[in-house]
C-alpha positions as CSV (number, residue, x, y, z in Angstrom):
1,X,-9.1,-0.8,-15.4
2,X,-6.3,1.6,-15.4
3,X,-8.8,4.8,-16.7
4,X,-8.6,6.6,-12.4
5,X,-6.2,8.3,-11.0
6,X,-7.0,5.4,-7.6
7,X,-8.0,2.0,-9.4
8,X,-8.6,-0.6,-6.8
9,X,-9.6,-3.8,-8.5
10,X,-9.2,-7.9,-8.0
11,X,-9.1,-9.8,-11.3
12,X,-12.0,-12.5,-10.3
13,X,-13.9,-14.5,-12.4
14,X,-17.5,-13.6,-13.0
15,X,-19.1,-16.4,-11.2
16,X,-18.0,-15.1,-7.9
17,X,-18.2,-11.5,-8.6
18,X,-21.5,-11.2,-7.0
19,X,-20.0,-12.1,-3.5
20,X,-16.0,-12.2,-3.4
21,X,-14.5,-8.8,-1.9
22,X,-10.5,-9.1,-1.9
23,X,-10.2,-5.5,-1.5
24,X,-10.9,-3.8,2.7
25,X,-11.1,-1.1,5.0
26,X,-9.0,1.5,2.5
27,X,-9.3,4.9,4.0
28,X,-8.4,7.6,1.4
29,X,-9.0,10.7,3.4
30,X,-6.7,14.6,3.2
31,X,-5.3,14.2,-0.1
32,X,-5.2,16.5,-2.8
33,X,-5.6,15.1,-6.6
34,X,-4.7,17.7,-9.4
35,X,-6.5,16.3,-12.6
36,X,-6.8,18.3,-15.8
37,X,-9.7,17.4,-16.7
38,X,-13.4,15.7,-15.8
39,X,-12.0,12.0,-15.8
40,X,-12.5,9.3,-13.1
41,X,-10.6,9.9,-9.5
42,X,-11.8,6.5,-7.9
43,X,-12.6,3.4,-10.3
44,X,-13.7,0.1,-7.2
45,X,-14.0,-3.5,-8.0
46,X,-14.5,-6.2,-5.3
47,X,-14.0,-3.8,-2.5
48,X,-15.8,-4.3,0.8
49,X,-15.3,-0.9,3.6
50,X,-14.1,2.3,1.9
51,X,-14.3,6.0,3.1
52,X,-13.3,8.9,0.7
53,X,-13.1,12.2,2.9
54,X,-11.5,15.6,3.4
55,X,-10.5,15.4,-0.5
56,X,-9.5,18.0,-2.7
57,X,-10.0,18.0,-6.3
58,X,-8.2,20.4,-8.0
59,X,-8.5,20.9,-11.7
60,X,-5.1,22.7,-13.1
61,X,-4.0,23.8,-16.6
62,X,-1.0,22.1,-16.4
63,X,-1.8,19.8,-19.3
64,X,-4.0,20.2,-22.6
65,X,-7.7,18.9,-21.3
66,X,-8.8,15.6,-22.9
67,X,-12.5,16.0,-23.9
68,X,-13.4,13.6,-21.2
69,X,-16.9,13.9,-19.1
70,X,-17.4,11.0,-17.2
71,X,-18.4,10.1,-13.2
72,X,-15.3,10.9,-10.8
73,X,-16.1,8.1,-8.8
74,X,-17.5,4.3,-10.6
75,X,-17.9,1.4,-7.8
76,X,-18.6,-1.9,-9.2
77,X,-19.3,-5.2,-7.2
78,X,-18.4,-3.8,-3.7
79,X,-20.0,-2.9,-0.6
80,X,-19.7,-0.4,2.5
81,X,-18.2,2.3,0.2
82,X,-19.1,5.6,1.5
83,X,-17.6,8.9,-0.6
84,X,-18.6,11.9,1.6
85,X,-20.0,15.1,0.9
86,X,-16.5,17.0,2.2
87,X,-14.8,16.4,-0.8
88,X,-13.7,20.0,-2.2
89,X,-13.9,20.5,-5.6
90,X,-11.5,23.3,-7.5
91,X,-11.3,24.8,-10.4
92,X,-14.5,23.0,-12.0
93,X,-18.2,25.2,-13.6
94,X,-19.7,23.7,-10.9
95,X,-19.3,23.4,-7.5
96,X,-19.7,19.3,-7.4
97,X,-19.1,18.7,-10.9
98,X,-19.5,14.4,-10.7
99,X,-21.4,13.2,-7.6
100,X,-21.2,9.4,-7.0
């Protein structure tokens, strides 16, 4: 943990991993998140009910780019998560660079 710009996370051992959500109802919605380059905006763990709306992403030059390609968004051992499709994206070669 610690690689998003958002890490929401519970530190739970793995037998219960499969069931245990510590982390609810987040609502991360009209924000804007200026990254410089293709790293991970939302990393989940043990979260049950979360919406991600009405973002923008805006990639700036405002720092060198690390050589970084990966998923904006990785959800592990959660439910209800919904990341909608009215996310902007800035700035990137294409128009939804990392889908979820």
């Amino acid at each position: 943990m610690g690689d998003a710009v958002l890490d929401v996370a519970a530190g739970i051992s793995e037998k219960y991993r499969d069931k245990a959500r510590y982390n609810k109802n987040i609502l991360i919605e009209n924000n804007t998140f200026n990254v410089y380059d293709n790293g991970l905006i939302l990393d989940l763990f043990s979260v049950d009910g979360l919406v991600f709306r009405n973002n923008r992403i805006v990639k700036t030059n405002a720092y060198p780019a690390r050589k970084l390609n990966k998923e904006f968004f990785n959800v592990n051992y959660s439910d209800n998560v919904v990341i909608e499709e009215n996310n902007t994206y800035v700035g990137f070669k294409t128009e939804t660079p990392h889908k979820h």
